[in-house]
DRENDOTI-512191 format. One record per residue: residue number from 1; x negated, y negated, z negated of N, C-alpha, C, O in turn. Coordinates in steps of 0.1 Angstrom, whole numbers, plus 5000, padded with zeros to 4 digits. Atoms other than C-alpha are relative to their C-alpha. Layout:
BEGIN
NODE  num  n.px  n.py  n.pz  ca.px  ca.py  ca.pz  c.px  c.py  c.pz  o.px  o.py  o.pz
NODE  NUM     X     Y     Z      X      Y      Z     X     Y     Z     X     Y     Z
...
END
This chain:
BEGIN
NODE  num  n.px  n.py  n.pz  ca.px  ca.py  ca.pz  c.px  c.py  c.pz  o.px  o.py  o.pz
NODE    1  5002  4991  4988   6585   3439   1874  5009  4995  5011  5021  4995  5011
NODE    2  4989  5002  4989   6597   3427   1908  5006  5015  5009  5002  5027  5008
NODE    3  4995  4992  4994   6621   3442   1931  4993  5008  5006  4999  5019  5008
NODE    4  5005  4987  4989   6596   3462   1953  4992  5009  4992  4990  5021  4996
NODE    5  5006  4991  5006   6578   3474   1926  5008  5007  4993  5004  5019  4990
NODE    6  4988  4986  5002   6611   3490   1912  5006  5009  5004  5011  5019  5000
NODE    7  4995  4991  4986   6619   3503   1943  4992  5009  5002  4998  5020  5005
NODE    8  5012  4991  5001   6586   3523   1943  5000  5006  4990  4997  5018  4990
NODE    9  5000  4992  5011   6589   3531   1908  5015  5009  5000  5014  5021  4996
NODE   10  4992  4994  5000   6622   3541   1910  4999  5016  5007  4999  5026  5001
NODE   11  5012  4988  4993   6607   3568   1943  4994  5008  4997  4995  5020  5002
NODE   12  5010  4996  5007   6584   3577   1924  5004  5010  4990  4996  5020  4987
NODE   13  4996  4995  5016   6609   3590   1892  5001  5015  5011  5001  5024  5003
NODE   14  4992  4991  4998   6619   3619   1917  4986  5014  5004  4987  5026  5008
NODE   15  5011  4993  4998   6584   3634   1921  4987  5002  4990  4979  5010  4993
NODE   16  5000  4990  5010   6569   3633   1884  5009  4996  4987  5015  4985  4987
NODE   17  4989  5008  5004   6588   3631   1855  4995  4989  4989  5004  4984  4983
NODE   18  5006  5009  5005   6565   3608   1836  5006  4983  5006  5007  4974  4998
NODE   19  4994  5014  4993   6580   3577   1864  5017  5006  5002  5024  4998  5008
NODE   20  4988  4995  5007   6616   3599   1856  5007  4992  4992  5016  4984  4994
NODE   21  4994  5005  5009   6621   3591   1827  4997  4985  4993  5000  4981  4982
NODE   22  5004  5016  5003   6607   3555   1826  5008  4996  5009  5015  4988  5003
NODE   23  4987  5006  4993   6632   3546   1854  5013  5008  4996  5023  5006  5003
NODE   24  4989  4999  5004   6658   3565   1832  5002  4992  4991  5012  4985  4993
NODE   25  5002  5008  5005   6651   3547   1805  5005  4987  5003  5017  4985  5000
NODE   26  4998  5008  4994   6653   3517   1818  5016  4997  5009  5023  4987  5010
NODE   27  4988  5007  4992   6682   3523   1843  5015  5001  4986  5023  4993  4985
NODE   28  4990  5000  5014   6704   3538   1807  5003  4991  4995  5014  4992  4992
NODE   29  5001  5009  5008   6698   3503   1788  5012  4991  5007  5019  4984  5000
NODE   30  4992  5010  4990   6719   3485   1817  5015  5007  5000  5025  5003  5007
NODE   31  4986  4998  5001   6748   3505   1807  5000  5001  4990  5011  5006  4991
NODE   32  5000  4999  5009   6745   3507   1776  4999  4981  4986  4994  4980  4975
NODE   33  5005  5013  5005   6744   3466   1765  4986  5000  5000  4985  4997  4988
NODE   34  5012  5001  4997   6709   3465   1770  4990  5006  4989  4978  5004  4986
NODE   35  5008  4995  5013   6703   3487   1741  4996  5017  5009  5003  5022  5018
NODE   36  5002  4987  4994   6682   3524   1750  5013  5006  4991  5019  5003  4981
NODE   37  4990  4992  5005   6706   3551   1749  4987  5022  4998  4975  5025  4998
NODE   38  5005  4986  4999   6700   3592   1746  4995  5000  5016  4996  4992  5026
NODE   39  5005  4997  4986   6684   3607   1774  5002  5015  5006  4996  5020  5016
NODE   40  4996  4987  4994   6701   3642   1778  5015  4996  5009  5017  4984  5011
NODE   41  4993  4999  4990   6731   3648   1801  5009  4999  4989  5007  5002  4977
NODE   42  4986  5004  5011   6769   3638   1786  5009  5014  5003  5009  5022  5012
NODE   43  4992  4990  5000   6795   3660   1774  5018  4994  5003  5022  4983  5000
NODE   44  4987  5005  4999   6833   3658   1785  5010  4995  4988  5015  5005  4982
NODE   45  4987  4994  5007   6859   3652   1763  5013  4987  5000  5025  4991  4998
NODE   46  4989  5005  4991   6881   3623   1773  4993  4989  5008  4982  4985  5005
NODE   47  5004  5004  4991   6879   3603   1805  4998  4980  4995  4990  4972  5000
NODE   48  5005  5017  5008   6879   3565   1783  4982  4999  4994  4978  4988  4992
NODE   49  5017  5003  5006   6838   3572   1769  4993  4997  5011  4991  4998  5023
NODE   50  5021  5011  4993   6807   3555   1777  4993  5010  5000  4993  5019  4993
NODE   51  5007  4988  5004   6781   3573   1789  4990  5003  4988  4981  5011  4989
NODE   52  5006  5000  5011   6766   3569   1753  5010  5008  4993  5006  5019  4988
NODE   53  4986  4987  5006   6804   3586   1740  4996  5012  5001  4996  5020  4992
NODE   54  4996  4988  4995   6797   3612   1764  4984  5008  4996  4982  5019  5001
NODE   55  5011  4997  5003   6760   3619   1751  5001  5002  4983  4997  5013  4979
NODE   56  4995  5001  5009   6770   3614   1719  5012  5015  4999  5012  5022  4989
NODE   57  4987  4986  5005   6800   3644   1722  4989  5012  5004  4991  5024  5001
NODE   58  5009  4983  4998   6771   3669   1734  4991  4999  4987  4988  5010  4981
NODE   59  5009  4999  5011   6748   3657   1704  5010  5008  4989  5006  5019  4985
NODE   60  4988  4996  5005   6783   3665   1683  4999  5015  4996  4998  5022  4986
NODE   61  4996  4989  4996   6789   3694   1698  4991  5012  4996  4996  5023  4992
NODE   62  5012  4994  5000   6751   3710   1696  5003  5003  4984  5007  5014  4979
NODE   63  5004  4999  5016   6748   3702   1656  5014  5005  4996  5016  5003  4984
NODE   64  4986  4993  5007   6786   3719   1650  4997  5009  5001  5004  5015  4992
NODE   65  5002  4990  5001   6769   3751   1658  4987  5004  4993  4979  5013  4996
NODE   66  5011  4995  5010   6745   3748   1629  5007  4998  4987  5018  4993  4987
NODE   67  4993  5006  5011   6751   3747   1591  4998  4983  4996  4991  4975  5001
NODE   68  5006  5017  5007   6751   3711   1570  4986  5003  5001  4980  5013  4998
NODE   69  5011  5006  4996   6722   3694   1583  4996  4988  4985  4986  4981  4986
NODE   70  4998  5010  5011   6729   3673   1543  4989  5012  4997  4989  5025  4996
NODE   71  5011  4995  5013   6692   3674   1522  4991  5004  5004  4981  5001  4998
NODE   72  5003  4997  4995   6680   3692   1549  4983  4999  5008  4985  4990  5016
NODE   73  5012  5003  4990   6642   3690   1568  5001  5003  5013  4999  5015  5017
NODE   74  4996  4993  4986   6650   3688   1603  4985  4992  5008  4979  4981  5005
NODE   75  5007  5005  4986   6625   3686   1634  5009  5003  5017  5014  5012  5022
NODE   76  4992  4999  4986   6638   3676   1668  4987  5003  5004  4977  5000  4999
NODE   77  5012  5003  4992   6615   3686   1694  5001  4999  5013  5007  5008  5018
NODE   78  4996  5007  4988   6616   3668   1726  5007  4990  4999  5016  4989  5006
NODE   79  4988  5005  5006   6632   3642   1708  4998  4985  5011  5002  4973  5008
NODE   80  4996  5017  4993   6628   3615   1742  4994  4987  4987  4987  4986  4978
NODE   81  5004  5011  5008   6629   3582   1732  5010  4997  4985  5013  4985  4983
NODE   82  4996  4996  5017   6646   3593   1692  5010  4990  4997  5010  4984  4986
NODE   83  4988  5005  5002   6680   3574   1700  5006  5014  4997  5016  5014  4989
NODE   84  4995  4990  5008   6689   3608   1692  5003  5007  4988  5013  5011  4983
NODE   85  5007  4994  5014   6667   3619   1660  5009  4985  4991  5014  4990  4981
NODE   86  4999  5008  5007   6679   3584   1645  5017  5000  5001  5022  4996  4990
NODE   87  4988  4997  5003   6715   3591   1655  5005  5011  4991  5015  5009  4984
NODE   88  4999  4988  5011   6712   3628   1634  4994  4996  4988  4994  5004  4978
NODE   89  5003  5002  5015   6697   3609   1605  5009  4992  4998  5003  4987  4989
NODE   90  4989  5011  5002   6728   3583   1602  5010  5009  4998  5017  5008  4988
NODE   91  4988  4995  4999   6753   3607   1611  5002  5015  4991  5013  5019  4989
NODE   92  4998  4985  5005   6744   3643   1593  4995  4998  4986  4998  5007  4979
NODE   93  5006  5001  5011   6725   3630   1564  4986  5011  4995  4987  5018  4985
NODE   94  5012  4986  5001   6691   3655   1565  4992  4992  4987  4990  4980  4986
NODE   95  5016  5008  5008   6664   3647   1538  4991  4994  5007  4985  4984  5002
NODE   96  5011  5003  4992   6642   3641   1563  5001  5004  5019  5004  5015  5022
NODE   97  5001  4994  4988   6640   3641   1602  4987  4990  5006  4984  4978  5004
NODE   98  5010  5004  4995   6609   3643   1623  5003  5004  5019  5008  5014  5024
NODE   99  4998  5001  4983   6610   3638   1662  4988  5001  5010  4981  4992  5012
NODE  100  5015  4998  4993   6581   3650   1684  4998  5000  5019  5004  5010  5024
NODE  101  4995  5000  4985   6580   3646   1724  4986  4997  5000  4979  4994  4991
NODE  102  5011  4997  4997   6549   3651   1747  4997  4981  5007  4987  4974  5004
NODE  103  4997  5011  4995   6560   3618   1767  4993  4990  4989  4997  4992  4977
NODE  104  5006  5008  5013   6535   3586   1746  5011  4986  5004  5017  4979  4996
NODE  105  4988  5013  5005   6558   3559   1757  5011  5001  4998  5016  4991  4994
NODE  106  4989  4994  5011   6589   3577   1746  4996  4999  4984  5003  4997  4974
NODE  107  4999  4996  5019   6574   3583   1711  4996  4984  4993  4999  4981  4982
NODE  108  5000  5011  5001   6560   3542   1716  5016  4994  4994  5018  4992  4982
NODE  109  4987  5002  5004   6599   3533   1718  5003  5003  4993  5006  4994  4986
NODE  110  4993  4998  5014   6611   3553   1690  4996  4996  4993  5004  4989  4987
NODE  111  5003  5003  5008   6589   3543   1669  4997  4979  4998  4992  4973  4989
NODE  112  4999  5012  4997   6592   3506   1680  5014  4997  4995  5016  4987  4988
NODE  113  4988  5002  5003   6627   3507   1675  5005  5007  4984  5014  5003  4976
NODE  114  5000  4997  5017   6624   3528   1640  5000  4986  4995  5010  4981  4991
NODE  115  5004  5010  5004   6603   3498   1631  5012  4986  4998  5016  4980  4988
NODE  116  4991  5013  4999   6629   3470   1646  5014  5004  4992  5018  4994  4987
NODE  117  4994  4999  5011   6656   3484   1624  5001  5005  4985  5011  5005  4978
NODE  118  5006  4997  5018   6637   3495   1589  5009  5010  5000  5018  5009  4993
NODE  119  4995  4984  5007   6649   3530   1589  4990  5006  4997  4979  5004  5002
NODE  120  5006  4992  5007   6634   3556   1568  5001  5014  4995  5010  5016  4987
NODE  121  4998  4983  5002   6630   3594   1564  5002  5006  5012  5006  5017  5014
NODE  122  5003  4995  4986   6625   3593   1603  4983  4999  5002  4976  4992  4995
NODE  123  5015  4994  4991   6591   3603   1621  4998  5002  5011  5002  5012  5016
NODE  124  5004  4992  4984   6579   3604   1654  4984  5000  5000  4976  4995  4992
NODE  125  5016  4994  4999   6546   3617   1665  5000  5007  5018  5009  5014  5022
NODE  126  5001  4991  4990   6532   3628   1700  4996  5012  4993  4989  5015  4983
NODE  127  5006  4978  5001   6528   3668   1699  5006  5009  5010  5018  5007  5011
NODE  128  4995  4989  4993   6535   3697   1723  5005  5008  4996  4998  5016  4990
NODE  129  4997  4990  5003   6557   3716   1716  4999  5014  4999  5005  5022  4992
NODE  130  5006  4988  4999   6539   3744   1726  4987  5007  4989  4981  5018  4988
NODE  131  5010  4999  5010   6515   3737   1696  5007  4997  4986  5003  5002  4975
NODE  132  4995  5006  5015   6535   3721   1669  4987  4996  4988  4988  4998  4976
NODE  133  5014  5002  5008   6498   3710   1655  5005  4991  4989  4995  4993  4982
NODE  134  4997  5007  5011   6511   3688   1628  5012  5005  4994  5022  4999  4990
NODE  135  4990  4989  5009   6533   3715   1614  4995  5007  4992  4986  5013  4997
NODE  136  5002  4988  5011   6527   3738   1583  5009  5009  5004  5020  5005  5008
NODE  137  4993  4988  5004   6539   3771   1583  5010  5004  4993  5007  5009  4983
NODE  138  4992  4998  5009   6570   3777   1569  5009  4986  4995  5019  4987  4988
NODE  139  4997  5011  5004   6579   3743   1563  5014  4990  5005  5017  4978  5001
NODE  140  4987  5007  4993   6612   3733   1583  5011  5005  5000  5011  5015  5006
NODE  141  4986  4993  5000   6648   3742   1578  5004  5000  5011  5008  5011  5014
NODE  142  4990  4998  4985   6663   3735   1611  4991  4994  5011  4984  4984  5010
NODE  143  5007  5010  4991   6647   3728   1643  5011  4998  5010  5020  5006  5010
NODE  144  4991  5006  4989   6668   3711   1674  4993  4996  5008  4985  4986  5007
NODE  145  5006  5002  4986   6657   3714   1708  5010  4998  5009  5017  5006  5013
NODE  146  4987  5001  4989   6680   3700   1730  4997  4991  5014  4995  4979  5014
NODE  147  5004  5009  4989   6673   3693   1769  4986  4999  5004  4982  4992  5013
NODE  148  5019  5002  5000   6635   3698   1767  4997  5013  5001  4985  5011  5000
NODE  149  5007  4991  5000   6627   3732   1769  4996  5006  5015  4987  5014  5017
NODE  150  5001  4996  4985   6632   3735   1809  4987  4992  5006  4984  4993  5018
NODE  151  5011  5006  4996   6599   3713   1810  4986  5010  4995  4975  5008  4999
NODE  152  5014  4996  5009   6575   3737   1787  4996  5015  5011  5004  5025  5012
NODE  153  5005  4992  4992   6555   3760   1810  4995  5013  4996  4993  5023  5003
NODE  154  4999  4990  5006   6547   3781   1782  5012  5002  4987  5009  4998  4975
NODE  155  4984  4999  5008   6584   3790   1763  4993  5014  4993  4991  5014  4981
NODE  156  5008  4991  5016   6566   3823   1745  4995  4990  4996  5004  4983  4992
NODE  157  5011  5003  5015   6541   3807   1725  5015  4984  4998  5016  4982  4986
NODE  158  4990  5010  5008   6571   3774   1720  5006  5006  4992  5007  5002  4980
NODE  159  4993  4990  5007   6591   3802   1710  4994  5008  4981  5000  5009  4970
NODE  160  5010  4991  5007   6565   3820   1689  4996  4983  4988  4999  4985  4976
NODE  161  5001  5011  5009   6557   3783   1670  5010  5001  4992  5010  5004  4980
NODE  162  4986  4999  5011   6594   3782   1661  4995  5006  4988  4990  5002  4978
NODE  163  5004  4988  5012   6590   3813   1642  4988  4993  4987  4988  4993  4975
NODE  164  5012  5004  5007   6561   3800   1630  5000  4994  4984  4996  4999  4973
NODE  165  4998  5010  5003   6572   3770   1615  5013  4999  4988  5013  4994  4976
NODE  166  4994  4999  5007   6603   3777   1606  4998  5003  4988  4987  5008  4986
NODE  167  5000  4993  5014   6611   3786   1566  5006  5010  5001  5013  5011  5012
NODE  168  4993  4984  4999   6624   3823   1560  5016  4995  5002  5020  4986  4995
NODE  169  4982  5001  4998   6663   3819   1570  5000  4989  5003  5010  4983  4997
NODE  170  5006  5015  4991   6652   3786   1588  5012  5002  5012  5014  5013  5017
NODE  171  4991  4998  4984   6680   3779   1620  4994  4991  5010  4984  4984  5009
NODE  172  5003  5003  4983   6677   3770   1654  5006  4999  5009  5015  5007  5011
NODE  173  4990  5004  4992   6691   3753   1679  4997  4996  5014  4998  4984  5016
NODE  174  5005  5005  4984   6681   3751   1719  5010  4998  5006  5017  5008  5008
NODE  175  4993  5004  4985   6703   3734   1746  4993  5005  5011  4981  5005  5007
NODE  176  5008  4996  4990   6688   3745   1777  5008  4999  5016  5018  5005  5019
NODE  177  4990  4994  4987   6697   3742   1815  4989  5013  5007  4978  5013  5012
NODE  178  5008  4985  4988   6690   3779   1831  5007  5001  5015  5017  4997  5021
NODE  179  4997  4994  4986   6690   3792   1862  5002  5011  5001  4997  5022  4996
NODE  180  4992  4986  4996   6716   3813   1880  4995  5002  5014  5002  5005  5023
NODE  181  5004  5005  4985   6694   3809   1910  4983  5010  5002  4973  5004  4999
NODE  182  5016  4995  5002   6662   3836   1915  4989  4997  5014  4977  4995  5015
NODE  183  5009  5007  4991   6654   3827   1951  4991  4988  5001  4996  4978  4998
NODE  184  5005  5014  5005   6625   3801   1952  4991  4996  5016  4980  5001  5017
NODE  185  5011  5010  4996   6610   3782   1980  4989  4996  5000  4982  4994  4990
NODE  186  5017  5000  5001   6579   3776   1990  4997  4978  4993  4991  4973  4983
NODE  187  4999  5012  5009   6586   3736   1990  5008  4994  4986  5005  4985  4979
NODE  188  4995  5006  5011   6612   3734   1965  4990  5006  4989  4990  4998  4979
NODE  189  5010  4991  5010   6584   3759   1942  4992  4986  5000  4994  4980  4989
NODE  190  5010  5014  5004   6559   3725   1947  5011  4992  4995  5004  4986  4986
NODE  191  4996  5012  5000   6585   3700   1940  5002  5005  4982  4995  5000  4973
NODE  192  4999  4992  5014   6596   3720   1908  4987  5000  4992  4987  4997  4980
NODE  193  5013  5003  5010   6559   3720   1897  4991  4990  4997  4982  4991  4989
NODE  194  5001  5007  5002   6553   3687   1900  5011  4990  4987  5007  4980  4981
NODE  195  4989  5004  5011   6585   3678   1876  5001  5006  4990  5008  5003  4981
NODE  196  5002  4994  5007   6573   3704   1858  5012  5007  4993  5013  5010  4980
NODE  197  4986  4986  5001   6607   3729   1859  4996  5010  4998  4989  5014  5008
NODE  198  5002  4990  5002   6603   3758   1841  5012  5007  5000  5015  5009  4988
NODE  199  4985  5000  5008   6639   3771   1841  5001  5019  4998  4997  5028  5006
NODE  200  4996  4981  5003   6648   3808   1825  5012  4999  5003  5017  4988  5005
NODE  201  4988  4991  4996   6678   3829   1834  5005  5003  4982  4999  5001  4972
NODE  202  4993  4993  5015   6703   3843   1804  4987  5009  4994  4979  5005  4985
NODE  203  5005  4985  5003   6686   3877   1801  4986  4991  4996  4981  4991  4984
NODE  204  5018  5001  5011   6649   3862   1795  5002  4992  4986  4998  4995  4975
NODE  205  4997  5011  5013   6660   3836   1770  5001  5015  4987  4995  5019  4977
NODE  206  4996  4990  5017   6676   3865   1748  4988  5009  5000  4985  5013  4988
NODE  207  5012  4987  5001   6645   3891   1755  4990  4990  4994  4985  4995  4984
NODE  208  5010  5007  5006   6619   3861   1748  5001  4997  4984  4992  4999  4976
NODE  209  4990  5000  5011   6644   3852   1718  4993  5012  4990  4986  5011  4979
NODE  210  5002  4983  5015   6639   3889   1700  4985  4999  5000  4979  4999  4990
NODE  211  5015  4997  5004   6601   3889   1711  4994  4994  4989  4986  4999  4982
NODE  212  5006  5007  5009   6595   3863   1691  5009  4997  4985  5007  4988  4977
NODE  213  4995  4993  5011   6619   3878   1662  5008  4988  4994  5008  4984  4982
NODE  214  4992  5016  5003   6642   3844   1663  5014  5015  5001  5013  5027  5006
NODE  215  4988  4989  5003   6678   3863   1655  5009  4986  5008  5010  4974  5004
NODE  216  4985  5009  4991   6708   3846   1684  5009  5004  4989  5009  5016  4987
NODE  217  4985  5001  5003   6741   3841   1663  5007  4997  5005  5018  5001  5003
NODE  218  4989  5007  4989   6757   3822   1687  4994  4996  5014  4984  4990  5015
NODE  219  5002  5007  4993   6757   3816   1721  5010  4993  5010  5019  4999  5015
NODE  220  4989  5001  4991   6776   3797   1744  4996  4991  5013  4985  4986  5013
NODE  221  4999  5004  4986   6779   3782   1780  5009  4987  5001  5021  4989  5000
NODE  222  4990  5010  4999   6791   3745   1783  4996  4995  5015  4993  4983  5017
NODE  223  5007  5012  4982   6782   3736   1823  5011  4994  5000  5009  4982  5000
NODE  224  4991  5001  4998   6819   3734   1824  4999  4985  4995  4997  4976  5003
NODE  225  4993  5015  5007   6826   3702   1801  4988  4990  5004  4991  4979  5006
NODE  226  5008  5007  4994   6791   3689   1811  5000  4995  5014  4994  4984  5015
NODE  227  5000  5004  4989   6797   3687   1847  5014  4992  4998  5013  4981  5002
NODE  228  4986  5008  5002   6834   3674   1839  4997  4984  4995  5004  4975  4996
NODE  229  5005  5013  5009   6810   3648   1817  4993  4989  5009  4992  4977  5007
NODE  230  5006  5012  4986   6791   3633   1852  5010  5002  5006  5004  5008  5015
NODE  231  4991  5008  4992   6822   3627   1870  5006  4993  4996  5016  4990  5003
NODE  232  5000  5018  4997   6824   3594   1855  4993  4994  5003  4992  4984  4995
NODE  233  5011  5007  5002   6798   3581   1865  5007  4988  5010  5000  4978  5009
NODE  234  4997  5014  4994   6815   3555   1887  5008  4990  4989  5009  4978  4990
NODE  235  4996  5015  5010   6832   3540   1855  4986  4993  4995  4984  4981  4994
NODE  236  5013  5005  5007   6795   3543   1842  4995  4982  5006  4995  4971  5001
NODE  237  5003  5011  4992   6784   3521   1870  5008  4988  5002  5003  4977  4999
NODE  238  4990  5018  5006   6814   3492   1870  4994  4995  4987  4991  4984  4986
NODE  239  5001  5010  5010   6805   3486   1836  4979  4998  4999  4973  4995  4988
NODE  240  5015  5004  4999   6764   3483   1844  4999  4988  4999  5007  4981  5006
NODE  241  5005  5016  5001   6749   3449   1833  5000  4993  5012  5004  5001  5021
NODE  242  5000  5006  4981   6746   3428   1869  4989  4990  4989  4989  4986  4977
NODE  243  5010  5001  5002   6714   3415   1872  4998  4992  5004  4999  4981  4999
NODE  244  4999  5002  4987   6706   3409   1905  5006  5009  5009  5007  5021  5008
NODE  245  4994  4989  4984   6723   3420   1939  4994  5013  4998  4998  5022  4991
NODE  246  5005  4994  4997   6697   3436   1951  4993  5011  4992  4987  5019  4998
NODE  247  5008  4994  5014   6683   3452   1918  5008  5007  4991  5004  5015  4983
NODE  248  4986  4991  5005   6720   3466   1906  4998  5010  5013  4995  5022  5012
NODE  249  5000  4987  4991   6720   3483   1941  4994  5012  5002  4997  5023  5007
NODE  250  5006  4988  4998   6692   3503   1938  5001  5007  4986  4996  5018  4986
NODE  251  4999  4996  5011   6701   3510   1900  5015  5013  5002  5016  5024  4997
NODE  252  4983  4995  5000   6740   3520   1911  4992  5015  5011  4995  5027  5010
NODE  253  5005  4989  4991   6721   3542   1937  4989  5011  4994  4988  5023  4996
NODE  254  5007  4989  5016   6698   3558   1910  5012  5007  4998  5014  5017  5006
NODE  255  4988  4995  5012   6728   3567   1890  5011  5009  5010  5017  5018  5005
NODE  256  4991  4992  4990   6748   3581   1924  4994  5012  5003  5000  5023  5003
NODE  257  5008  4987  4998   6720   3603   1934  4999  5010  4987  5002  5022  4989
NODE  258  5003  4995  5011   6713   3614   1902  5009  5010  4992  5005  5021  4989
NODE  259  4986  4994  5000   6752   3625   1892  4998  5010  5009  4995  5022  5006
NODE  260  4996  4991  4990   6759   3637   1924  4989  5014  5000  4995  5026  4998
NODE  261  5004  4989  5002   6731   3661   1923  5000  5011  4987  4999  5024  4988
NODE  262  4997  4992  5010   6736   3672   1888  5008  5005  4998  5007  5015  4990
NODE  263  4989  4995  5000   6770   3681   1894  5000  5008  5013  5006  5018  5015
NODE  264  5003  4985  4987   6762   3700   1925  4992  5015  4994  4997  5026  4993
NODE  265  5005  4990  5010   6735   3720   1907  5005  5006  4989  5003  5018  4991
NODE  266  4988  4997  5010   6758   3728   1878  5007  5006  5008  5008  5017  5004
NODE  267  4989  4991  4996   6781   3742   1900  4995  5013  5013  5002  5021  5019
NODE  268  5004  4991  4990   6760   3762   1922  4983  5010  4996  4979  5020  5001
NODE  269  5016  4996  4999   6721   3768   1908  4999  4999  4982  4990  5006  4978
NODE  270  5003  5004  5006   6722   3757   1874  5015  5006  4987  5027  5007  4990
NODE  271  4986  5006  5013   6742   3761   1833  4991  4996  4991  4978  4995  4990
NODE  272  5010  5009  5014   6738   3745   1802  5005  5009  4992  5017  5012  4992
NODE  273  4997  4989  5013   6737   3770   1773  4994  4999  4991  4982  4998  4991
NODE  274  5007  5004  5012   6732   3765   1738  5001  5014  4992  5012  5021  4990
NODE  275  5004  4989  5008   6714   3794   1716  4998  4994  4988  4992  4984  4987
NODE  276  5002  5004  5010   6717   3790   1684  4999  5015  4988  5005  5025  4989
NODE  277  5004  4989  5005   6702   3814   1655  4991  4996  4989  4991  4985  4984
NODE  278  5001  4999  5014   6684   3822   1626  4982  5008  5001  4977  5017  5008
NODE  279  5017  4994  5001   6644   3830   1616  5002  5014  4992  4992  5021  4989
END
């Protein structure tokens, strides 16, 4: 891909997120030794990690507020490109984990990268979360949604699947960024529905939550350690691969915009809160 056509794709990520997360993708690997990394936002916890550490301490952090995930049938859903799903089958030991995202060259990559290291008792599959069509009834001990639910335009019936799917005393686990923000714009309302932002408030989360007879045990509020977690991003960038000149600059400029606004939002429009509960 030459430079102008990165430059256009790059443009492009900020209007749907289909060209998003293929110039996230992509720009992640360059900090990361040129291997894909996660694709959710990092967590704080000391100022020496990578932003793979710092993705890595929110994956951590999410699965401490479930029981052993050991023996386990877990489904991630939105599992990106399943540097995630394949980090929670290494690290928690589940019987089985299956990874499902709407995105086909996200689920291309996991399962390219499954392949290039012969792992097993992982799965990926395109499916909507909003359908879970290659689900049985009853059939999943834990589900983990983390970072994906602010894209699903219908959150009842995702909700209402859970239930579904889950096994009786089945858990659950959503990351979510909501909005503390109810005023809406006529153009930010288009730009939002092109990126396909759906974002809930506290209060619907827990009323959708009960509609759909999921039981909250815990919940908590981390914007705090997450926004603390993108103000490195200038170590991020020193240690980015160098390329070319002109092809790091528009990368380091990705990664500036991208920060900068995440940590503005977080402190002004935006938290990250994780629900976690019980069928």
């Amino acid at each position: 891909m030459n430079l102008i056509t990165r430059a256009t794709t790059m443009i492009r990520s900020g209007l749907s997120t289909d060209h998003y997360y293929e110039v996230m993708n992509n720009a992640l690997k360059r900090v990361n030794n040129d291997d894909f990394t996660m694709l959710h936002y990092p967590l704080f916890i000391k100022k020496s990690d990578t932003f793979l550490q710092a993705q890595e301490n929110l994956t951590d952090h999410c699965i401490s507020r479930l029981d052993s995930l050991e023996n386990k049938t877990i489904l991630e859903i939105g599992c990106g490109n399943g540097v995630q799903t394949k980090y929670i089958l290494n690290k928690f030991n589940p019987k089985s984990i299956t990874g499902i995202d709407l995105n086909q060259e996200n689920i291309r990559i996991a399962n390219q990268e499954k392949d290039r290291r012969g792992m097993k008792n992982v799965h990926f599959f395109v499916d909507d979360a909003q359908q879970l069509s290659k689900f049985k009834e009853n059939s999943i001990d834990v589900i983990i949604n983390i970072e994906s639910a602010f894209h699903y335009p219908d959150k009842p019936l995702f909700l209402k699947q859970l239930f579904r799917v889950l096994k009786p005393e089945g858990h659950f686990l959503i990351a979510d960024i909501l909005t503390t923000h109810k005023k809406k714009k006529r153009l930010k309302k288009s730009w939002k529905k092109k990126m396909v932002f759906h974002h809930w408030d506290q209060e619907k989360y827990e009323k959708e939550l009960a509609n759909a007879r999921l039981k909250i045990t815990r919940f908590e509020d981390i914007t705090s350690g997450v926004t603390d977690g993108f103000r490195n991003y200038r170590k991020w960038i020193q240690e980015m691969k160098k390329e070319s000149f002109f092809e790091d600059q528009f990368y380091k400029l990705f990664y500036i915009i991208n920060a900068r606004l995440n940590i503005y939002l977080l402190r002004t429009k935006r938290q990250y809160c994780i629900f976690s509960g019980i069928k």
